[in-house]
C-alpha positions as CSV (number, residue, x, y, z in Angstrom):
1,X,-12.8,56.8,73.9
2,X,-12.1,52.6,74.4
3,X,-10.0,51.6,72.5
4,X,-11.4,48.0,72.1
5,X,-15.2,47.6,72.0
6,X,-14.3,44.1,72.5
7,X,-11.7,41.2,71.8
8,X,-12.0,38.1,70.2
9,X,-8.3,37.0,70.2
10,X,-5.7,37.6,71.9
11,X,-3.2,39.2,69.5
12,X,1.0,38.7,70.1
13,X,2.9,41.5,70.4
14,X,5.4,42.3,67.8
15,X,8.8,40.9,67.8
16,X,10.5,42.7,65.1
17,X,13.6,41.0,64.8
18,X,14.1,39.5,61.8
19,X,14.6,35.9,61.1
20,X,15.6,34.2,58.4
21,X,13.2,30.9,57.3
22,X,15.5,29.4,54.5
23,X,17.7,27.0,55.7
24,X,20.1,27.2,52.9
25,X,20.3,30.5,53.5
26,X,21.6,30.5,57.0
27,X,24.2,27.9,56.2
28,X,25.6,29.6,53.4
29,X,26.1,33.0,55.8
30,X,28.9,30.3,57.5
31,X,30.6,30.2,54.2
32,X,30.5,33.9,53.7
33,X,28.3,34.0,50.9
34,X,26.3,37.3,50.6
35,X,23.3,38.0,53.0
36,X,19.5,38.0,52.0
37,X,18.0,42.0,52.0
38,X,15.4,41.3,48.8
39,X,12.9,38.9,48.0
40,X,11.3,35.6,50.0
41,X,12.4,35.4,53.5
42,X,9.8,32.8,54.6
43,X,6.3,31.1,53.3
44,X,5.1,28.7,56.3
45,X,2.5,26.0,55.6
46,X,-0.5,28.4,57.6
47,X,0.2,31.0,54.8
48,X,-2.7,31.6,52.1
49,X,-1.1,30.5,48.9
50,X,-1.7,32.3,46.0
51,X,-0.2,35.1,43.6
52,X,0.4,38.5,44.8
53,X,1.0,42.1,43.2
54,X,3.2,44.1,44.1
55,X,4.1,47.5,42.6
56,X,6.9,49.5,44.0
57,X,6.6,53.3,44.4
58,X,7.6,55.1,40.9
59,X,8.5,51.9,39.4
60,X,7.4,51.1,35.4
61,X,7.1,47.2,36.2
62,X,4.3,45.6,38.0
63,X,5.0,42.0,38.8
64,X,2.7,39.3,39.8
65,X,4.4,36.8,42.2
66,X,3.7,33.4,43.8
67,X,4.1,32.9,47.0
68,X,7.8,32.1,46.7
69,X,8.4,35.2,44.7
70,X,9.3,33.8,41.8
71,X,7.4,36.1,38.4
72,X,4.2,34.4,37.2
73,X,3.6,37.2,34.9
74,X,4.7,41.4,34.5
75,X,3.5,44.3,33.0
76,X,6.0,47.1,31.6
77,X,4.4,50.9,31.3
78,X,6.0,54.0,29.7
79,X,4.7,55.7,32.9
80,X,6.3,55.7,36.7
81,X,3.2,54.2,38.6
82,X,0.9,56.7,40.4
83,X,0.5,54.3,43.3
84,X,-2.5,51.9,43.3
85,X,-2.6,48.7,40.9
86,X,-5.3,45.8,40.5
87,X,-5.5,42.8,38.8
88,X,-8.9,42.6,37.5
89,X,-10.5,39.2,37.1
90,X,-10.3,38.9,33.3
91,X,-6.8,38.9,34.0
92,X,-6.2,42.5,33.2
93,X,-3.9,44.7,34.8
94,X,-5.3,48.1,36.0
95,X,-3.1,50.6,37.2
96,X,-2.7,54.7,38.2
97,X,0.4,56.0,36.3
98,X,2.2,59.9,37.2
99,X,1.7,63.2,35.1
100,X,3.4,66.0,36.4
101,X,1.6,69.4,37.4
102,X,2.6,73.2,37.6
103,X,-0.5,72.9,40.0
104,X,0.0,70.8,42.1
105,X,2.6,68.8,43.8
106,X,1.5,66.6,46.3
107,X,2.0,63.0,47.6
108,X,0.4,60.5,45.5
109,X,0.6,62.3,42.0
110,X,-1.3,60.6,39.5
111,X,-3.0,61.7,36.5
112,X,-3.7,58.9,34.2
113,X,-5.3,55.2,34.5
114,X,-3.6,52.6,32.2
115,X,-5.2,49.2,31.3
116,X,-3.1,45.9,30.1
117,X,-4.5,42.9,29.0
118,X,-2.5,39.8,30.5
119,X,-0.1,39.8,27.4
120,X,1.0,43.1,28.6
121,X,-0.6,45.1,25.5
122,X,-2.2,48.3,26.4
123,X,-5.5,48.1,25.6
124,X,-7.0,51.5,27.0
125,X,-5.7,54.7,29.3
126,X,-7.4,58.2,30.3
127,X,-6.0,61.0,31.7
128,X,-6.7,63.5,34.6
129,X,-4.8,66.6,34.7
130,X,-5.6,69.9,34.1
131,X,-4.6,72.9,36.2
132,X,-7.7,73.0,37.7
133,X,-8.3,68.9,38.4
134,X,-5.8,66.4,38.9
135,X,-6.1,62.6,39.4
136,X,-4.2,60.8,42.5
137,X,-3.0,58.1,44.7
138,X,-6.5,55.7,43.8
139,X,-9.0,54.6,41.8
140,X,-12.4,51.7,42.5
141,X,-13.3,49.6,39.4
142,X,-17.1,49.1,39.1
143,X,-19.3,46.0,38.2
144,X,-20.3,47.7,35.2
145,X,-16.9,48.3,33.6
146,X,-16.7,52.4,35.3
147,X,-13.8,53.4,37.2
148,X,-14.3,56.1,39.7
149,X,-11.6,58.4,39.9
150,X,-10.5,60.9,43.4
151,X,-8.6,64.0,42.4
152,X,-7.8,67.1,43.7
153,X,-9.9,70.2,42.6
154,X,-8.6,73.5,42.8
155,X,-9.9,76.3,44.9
156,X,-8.0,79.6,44.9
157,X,-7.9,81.8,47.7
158,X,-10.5,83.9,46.7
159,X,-13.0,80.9,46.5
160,X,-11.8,79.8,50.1
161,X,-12.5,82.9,51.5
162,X,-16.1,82.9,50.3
163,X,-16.8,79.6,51.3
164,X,-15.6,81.1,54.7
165,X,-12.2,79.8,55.0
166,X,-10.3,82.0,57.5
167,X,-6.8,81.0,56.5
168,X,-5.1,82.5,53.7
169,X,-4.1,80.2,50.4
170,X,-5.3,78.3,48.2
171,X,-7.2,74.7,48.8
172,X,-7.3,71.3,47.2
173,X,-10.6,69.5,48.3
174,X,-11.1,66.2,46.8
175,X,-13.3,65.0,44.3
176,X,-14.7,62.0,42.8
177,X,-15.2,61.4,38.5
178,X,-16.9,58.2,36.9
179,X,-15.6,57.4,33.7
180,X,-17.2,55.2,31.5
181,X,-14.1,54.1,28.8
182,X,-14.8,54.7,25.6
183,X,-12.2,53.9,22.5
184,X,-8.5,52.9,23.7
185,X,-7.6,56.6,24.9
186,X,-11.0,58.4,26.1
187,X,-14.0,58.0,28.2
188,X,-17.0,60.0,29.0
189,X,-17.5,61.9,32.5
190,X,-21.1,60.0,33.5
191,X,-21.0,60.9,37.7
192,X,-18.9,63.1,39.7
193,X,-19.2,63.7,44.0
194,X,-17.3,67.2,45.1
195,X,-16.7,67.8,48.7
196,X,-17.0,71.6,48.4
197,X,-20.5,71.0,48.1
198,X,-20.8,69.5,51.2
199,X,-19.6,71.9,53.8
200,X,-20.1,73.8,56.5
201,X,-18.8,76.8,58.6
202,X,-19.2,78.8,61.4
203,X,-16.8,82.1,60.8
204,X,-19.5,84.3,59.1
205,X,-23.6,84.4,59.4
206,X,-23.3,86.2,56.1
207,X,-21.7,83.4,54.0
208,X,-23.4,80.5,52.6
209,X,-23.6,76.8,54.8
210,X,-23.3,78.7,58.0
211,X,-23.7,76.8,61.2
212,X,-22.0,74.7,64.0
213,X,-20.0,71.4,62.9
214,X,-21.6,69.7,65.6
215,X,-24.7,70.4,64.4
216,X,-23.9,69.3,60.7
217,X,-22.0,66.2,61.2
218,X,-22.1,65.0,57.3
219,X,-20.4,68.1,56.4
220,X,-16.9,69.1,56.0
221,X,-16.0,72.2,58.4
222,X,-14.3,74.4,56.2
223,X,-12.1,75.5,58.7
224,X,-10.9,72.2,60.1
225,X,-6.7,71.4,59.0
226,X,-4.1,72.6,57.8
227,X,-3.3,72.1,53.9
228,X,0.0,70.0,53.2
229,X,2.7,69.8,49.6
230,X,5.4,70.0,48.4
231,X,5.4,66.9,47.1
232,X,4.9,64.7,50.2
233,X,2.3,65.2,52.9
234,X,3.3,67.6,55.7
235,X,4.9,70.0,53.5
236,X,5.1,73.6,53.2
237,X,3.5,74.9,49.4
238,X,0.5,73.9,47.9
239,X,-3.4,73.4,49.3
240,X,-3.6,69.6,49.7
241,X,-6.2,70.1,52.8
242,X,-7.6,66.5,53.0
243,X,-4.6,64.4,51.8
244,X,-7.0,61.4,50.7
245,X,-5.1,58.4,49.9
246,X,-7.5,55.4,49.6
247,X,-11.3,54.7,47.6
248,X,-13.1,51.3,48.0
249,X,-16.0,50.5,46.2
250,X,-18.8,48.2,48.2
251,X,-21.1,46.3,45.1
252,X,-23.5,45.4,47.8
253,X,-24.5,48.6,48.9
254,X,-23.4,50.8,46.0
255,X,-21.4,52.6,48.5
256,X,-17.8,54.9,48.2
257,X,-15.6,54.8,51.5
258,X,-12.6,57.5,50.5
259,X,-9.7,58.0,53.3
260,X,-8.1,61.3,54.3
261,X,-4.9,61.5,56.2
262,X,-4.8,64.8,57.0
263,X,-8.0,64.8,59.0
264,X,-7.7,61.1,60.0
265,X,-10.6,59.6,59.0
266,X,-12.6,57.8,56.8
267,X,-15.9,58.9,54.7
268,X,-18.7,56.9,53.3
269,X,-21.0,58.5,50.7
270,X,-23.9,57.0,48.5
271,X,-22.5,56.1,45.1
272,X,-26.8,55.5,43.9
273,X,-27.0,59.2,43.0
274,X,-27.1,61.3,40.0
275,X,-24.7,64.2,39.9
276,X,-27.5,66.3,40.2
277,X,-28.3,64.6,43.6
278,X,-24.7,64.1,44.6
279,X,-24.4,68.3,44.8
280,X,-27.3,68.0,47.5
281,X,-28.1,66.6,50.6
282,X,-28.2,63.1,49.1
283,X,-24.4,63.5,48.7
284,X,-23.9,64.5,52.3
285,X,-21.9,62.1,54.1
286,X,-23.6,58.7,55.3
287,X,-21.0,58.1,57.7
288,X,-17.4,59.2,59.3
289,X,-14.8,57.7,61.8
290,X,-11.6,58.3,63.2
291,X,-11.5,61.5,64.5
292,X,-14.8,63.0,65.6
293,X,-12.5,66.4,66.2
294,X,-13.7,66.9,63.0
295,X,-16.9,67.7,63.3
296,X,-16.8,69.3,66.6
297,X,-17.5,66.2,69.0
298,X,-14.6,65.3,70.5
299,X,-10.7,66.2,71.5
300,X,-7.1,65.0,70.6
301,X,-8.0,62.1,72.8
302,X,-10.8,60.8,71.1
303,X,-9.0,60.1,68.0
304,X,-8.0,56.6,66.7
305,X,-6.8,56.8,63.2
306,X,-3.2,58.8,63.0
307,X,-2.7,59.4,59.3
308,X,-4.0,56.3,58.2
309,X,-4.0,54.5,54.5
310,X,-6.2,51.6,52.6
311,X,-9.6,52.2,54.9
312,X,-12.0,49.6,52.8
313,X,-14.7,47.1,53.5
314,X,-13.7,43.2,53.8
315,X,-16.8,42.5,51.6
316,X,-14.6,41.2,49.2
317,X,-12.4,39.3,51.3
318,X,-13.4,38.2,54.5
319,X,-13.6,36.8,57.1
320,X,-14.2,39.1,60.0
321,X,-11.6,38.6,63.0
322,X,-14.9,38.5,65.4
323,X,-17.3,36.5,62.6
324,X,-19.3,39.7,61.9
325,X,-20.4,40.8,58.1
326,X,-17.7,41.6,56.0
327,X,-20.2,44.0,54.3
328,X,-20.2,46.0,57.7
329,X,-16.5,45.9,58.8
330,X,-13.7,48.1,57.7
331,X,-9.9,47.6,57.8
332,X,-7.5,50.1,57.8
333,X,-4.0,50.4,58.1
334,X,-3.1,53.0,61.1
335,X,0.2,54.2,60.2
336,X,0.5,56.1,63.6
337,X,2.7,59.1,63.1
338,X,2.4,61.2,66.4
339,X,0.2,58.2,68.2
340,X,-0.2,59.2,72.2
341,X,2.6,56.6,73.8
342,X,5.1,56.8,70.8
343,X,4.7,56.3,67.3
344,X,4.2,53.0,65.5
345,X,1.7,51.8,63.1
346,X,-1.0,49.2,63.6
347,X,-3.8,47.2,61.2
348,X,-7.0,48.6,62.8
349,X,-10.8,46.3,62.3
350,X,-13.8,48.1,63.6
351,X,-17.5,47.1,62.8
352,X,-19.8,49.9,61.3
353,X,-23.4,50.6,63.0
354,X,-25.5,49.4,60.1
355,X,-29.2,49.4,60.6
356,X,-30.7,46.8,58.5
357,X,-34.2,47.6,59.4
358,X,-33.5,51.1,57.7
359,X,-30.8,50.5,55.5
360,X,-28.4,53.1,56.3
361,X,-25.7,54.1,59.0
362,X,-26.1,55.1,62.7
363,X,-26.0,58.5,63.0
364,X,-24.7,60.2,66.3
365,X,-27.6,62.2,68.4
366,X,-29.0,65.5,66.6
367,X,-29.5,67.1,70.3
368,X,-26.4,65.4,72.4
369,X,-23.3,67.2,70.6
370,X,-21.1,64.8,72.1
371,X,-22.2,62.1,71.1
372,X,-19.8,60.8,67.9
373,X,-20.2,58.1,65.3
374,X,-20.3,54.8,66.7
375,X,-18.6,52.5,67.3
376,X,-16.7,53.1,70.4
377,X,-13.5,51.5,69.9
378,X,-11.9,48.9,67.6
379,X,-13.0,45.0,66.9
380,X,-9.2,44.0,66.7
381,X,-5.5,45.6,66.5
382,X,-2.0,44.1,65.9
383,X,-0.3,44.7,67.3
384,X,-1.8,45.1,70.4
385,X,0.9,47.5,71.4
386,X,2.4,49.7,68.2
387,X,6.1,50.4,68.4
388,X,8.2,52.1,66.4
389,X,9.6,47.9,65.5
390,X,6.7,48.1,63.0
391,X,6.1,51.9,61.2
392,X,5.9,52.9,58.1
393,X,5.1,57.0,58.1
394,X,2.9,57.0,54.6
395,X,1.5,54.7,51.6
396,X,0.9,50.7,53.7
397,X,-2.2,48.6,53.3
398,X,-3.4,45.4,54.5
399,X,-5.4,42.5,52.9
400,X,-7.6,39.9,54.6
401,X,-7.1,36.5,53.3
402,X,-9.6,33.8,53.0
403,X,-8.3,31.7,55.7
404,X,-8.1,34.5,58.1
405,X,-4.7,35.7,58.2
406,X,-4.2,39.0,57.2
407,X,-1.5,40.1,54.4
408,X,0.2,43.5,55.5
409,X,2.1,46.0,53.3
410,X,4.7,48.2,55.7
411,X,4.9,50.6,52.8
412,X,7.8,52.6,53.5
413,X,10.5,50.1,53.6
414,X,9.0,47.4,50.9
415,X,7.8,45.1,53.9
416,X,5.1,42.6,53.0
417,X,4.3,40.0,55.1
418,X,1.3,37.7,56.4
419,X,0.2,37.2,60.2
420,X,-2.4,34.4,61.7
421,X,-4.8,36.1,63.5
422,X,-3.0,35.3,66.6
423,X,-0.2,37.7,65.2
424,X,2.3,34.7,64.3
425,X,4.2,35.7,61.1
426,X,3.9,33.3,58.3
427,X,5.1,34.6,55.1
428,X,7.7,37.8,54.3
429,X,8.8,39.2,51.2
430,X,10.9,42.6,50.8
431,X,10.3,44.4,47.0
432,X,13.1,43.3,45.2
433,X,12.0,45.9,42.5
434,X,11.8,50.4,42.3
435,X,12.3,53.0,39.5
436,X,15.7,51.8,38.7
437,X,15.2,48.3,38.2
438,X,15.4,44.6,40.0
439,X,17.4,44.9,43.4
440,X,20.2,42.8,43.7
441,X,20.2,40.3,46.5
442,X,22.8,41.3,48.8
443,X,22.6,44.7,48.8
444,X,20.5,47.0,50.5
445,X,17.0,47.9,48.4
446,X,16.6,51.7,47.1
447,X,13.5,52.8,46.7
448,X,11.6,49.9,46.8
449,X,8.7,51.7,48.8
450,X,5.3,49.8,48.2
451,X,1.9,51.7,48.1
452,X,-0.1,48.2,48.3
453,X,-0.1,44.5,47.5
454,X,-2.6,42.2,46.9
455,X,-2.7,38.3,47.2
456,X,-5.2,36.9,44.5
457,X,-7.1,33.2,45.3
458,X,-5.5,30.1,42.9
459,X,-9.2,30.0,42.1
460,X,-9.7,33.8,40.9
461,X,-10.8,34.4,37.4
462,X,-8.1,36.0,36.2
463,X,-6.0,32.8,36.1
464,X,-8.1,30.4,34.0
465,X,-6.4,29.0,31.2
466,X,-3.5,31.4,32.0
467,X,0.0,29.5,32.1
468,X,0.9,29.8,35.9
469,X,4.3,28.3,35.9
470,X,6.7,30.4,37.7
471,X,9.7,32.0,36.6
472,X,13.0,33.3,38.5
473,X,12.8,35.4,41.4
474,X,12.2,39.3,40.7
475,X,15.9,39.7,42.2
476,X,19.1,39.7,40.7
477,X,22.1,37.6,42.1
478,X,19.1,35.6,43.8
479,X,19.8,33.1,46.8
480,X,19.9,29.0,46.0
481,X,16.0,28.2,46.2
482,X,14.5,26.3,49.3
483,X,10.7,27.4,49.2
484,X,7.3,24.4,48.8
485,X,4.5,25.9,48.1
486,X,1.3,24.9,50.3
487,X,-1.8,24.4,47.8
488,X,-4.2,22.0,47.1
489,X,-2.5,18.6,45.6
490,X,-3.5,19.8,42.4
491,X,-4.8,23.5,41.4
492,X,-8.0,23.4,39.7
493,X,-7.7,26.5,37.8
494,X,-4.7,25.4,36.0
495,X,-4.5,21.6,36.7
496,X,-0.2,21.8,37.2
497,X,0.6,19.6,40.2
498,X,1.6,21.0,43.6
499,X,4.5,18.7,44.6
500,X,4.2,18.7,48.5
501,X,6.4,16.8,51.0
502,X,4.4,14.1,51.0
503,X,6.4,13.1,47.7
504,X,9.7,12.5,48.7
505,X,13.5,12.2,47.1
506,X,16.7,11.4,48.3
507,X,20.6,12.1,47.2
508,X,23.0,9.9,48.9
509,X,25.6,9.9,49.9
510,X,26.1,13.1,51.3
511,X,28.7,14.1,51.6
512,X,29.7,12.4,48.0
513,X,33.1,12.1,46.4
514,X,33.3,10.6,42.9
515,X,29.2,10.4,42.8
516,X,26.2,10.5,44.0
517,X,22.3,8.4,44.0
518,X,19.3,10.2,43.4
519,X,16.0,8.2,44.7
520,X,12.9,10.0,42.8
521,X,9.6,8.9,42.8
522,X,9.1,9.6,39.0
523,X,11.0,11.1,36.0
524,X,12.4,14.8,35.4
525,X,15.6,16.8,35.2
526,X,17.8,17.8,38.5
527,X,20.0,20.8,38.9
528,X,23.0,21.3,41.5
529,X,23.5,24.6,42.0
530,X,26.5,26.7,43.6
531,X,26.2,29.6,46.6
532,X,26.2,32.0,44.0
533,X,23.3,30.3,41.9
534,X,25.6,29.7,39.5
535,X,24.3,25.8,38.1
536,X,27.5,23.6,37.9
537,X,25.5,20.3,36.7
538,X,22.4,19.1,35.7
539,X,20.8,16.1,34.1
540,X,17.5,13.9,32.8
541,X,16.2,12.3,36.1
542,X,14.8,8.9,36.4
543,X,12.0,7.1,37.9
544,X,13.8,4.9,40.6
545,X,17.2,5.2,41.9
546,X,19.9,6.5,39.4
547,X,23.5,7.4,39.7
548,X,25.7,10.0,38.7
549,X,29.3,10.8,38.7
550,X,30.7,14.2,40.2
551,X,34.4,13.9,39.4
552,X,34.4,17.2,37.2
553,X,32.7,19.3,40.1
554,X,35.0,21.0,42.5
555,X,34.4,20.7,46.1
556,X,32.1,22.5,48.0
557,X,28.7,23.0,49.3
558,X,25.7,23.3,46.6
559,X,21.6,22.7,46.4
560,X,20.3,19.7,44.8
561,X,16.5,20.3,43.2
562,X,14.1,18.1,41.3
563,X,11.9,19.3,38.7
564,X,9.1,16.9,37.0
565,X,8.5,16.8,33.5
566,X,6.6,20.1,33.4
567,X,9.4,22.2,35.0
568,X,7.6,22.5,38.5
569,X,9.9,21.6,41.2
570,X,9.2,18.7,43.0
571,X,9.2,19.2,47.0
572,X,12.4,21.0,48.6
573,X,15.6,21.5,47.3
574,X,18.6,20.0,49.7
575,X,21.9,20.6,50.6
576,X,24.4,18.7,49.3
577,X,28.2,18.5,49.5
578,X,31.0,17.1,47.5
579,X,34.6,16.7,48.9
């Protein structure tokens, strides 16, 4: 198979080494004050500004963050979170919370769906988790108010066996649930999709759905994988056969796309059916990628994906690296365990054979049983050569921003930063948050793995009316501030003023002994601020020039900022020292 069908732009490789885009923060290391591990490490003018979410693995918080990491809002739960979390655009907070099982004990628990208004109240929540079903890892929020749950259903070994199932054990085949929420802690069942009614097999003439994968290309070969447990993929005990990690909801289409690492691939079915309909042929699948081992049409070598996460349509987002339809092109996040050439993870885009003329997917030849789902190859990767300088082994995700650049979760490790779509990295934040609380800066994060974040537009529903001024930094112990944000002059959702460089200040002299003038172009407060954050003075500021005296401060090295009236700093904080 070709890798790349074609290539728009030419895409950097990766240079993992980290730098350090604070200024303030690379002089301080001379003084030996403590290194950055957590939080903001740079926000370049080319980033997309906006608010992000960002949920670490098992953690009770969910915090909503501009783009220099300092708490816009935060949502506390009695429940560990169950991986995936939205901010819906009435400003609600919708995430997956965990239930333990006896059942089962695979990557991704989840079991219940909690819903928080912006004041952080809990407003409704369901639950999913009986012995024989058992919500995880996702969930896709409907126009009409539904969310559609995927779960695990069990099968025991008995019921694998007569479904033709050659290995011994039980199986967990994934499902998909609509609930329609009714009254704070309920909701009514109104669709449901199971893939044990879409399969095929080839081990016994005598058994229902027997025939040749290749011949049935929307089914599920019952015999295809290995099931993985034990509480992470790739273990030992339990049936978790499909591993599915990811659902995405496409409005235009009424369309599910539902992502399996284990078989490493992606799945589209019709959403527009009744459950009745689902059971049948209509809930066949419309379309698969990624591995065409799957269905009998291909070998090890024709495989793309490599445990992959986050498959979804850029519908939503957009734009297309190669100006196609968002509607028709899918990003997913290759995490690349066991990729030919060394393991390393990539951000895959590949455009979907969409027939307008009639409405529905490209299906590979009935009579050439080589043939596989197009397309041949990928639209765009980065990096163009995967190493193991950028891997995370599970969860990860990736966002496409309005401007183009792409905003990437390295899942593992907490890594979330942004790229231009020539591969130049322009804003990188490490989760300064887990299970046991705010990390402090300094030391090395535990447990801070992220499933996913988003990056929400100034503009997005969710923020109008809200009060968007920022608070401190998620970390503890955080680093003195030098981060401008890069917005429109003024944000027409909230109507707070963006204070760019345009605006400038001054302190002088510097270095001051005895005192110091501060030139500002209108009227505010000012705080100087020692290498620990620790403030050591602060005053009213005044339009003009001003002085003020500094006899009582010790010597040493500090940052100088401005804030206006409203409390929104005003451009960048400097360096300043007294002798």
């Amino acid at each position: 198979m070709t890798l790349f069908a074609s290539t728009s732009t030419t895409i950097h490789n990766l240079a993992f080494t980290k730098h350090i885009a604070l200024s303030l923060l690379i002089t301080f290391s001379g003084w030996g004050v403590h290194a950055q591990t957590v939080g903001l490490f740079e926000n370049g003018p080319e980033s997309f500004d906006g608010y992000t979410l960002v949920s670490a693995n098992g953690a009770t918080r969910t915090h909503l963050i501009d783009n220099c990491g300092r708490v816009i809002n935060q949502w506390d739960s009695d429940y560990r979170a169950g991986e995936s979390a939205y901010l819906l655009d009435d400003g609600s907070l919708l995430r997956t919370a965990r239930i333990n099982s006896q059942t089962f004990n695979g990557g991704g628990i989840g079991g219940r769906i909690e819903r928080f208004n912006w004041e952080g109240d809990l407003i409704w929540s369901y639950e999913l988790a009986t012995d024989t079903t058992h919500h995880h890892h996702d969930m896709a929020w409907l126009p009409n108010g539904n969310v559609v749950l995927m779960a695990w259903e069990y099968k025991s070994p008995e019921e694998a066996a007569a479904a033709g199932r050659i290995a011994d054990g039980p199986l967990w085949p994934p499902m998909l649930v609509e609930i329609e929420p009714n009254g704070p802690e309920s909701g009514n069942v109104v669709w449901e999709w199971h893939a044990w009614d879409h399969l095929i097999q080839v081990s016994n003439p005598d058994l229902p759905n027997y025939g040749l994968p290749s011949e049935n290309v929307t089914r599920f070969d019952v015999n295809y994988g290995n099931v993985s447990g034990g509480g992470f993929p790739g273990g030992n005990a339990g049936g978790d056969w499909f591993h599915c990690n990811g659902l995405d909801h496409d409005p235009t289409r009424d369309h599910l796309m539902l992502n399996s690492r284990n078989w490493c691939e992606f799945y589209i079915i019709d959403h527009g059916t009744t459950t009745e309909e689902a059971a049948g042929p209509a809930g066949d699948l419309l379309y698969r990628w990624g591995n065409p081992q799957t269905y009998g049409r291909g070998d090890e070598e024709d495989k793309v994906f490599y445990q992959q996460h986050d498959a979804h349509w850029l519908v939503d987002e957009a734009p297309a690296i190669n100006g196609g339809d968002p509607a028709q092109t899918v990003l997913v996040y290759n995490n690349g365990n066991g990729r030919p050439g060394g393991t390393g993870s990539s951000v895959d885009e590949l455009t979907l054979p969409w027939d307008s003329d009639n409405g529905a997917y490209l299906l590979p030849s009935a009579t050439d049983t080589e043939e596989a789902f197009a397309p041949a190859g990928l639209d765009w990767m980065w990096p163009e050569n995967p190493s193991s300088a950028f891997h995370s082994s599970n969860i990860s995700g990736s966002q496409r921003q309005p401007n183009g650049n792409t905003l990437i979760c390295e899942g593992s490790s907490g890594h979330l930063f942004e790229i231009t779509p020539e591969g130049e990295i322009v804003w990188e934040y490490i989760t300064a948050y887990s299970q046991f609380g705010a990390a402090t800066q300094g030391e090395n994060p535990f447990g801070n793995a992220t499933f996913r974040a988003y990056r929400y537009a100034p503009d997005y529903g969710a923020f109008e009316g809200r009060d968007m001024t920022p608070g401190e930094p998620v970390e503890l112990n955080p680093l003195p501030f030098d981060c401008a944000l890069y917005p429109a002059p003024v944000d027409t959702t909230t109507g707070i003023p963006n204070h760019d460089s345009v605006r400038l200040w001054s302190a002088y002299p510097n270095p001051s002994n005895g005192g110091f003038t501060i030139s500002s172009p209108e009227a505010g407060t000012w705080t100087l601020t020692d290498g620990l954050g620790r403030t050591s003075a602060q005053g009213n500021l005044y339009a003009g020039n001003s002085f003020y005296t500094n006899h009582h401060i010790p010597a040493g090295m500090f940052v100088l900022a401005l804030f206006d009236k409203g409390g929104h700093l005003m451009g960048k904080p400097q360096l300043h020292i007294i002798r």
